[in-house]
C-alpha angles and dihedrals in degrees: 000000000000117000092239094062091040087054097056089052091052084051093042093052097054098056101079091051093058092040085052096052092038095047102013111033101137088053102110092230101054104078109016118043100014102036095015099048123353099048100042086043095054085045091051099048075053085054102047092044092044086050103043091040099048108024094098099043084072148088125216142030163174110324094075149033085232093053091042079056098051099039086058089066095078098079097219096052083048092054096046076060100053091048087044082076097027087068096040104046082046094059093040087059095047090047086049100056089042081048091057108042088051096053090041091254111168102252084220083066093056101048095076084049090051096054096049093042085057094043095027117018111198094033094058088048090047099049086047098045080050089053087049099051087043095041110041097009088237119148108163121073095227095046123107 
């Protein structure tokens, strides 16, 4: 299979969980066991595949800005990238909307965090970590 269409599944399976955790999020599955577990696991058995497969076809890698270059210019590598976010931003907004109902958080405050954490990942943790603090006064992640 071709990385690009690979890459459309990863992007197509991901959906539902984001449209879960946006409409649905006190179903008990939304969070939990769909976004929280299911999705980001069969994105991470894809990771794993894309990585051990490919890893030596490439050239590149970690020590510098200039190998992870050109370690990207292997598609697939690219795309284990790409789902590399896909199932992290995934699980922080799981863990967001879990976060919230647990602390009392309105959901309508989550949804634009949850927008930003699927388009722009650590913005979208980091507005939501910022609504927590201002919301519930709550810093650190284990507090109630």
């Amino acid at each position: 299979m071709t990385a690009e269409a690979l890459f459309s599944y990863a992007g197509t399976l991901v959906l539902p969980g984001w449209l879960l955790l946006i409409f649905l999020p006190r179903w008990r599955y939304s969070a939990t066991l769909i976004s929280g577990l299911i999705i980001p696991v069969l994105l991470a058995f894809l990771y794993g595949w894309l990585i051990f497969s490919n890893m030596g076809s490439s050239e590149g890698g970690f020590d510098s800005l200039a190998d992870v270059r050109t370690l990207f210019s292997n598609d697939y590598l690219l795309l284990a990238g790409w789902v590399h976010y896909l199932a992290f931003d995934l699980f922080i907004g799981s863990w967001e909307v879990r976060d919230s109902q647990r602390l009392g958080i309105h959901h309508l405050a989550v949804i634009p965090c949850l927008l930003l954490t699927f388009m722009l990942g650590p913005v979208g943790l980091l507005v939501y970590l910022a609504i927590r603090v201002g919301w519930k006064k709550v810093v650190g992640l284990d507090n109630a």
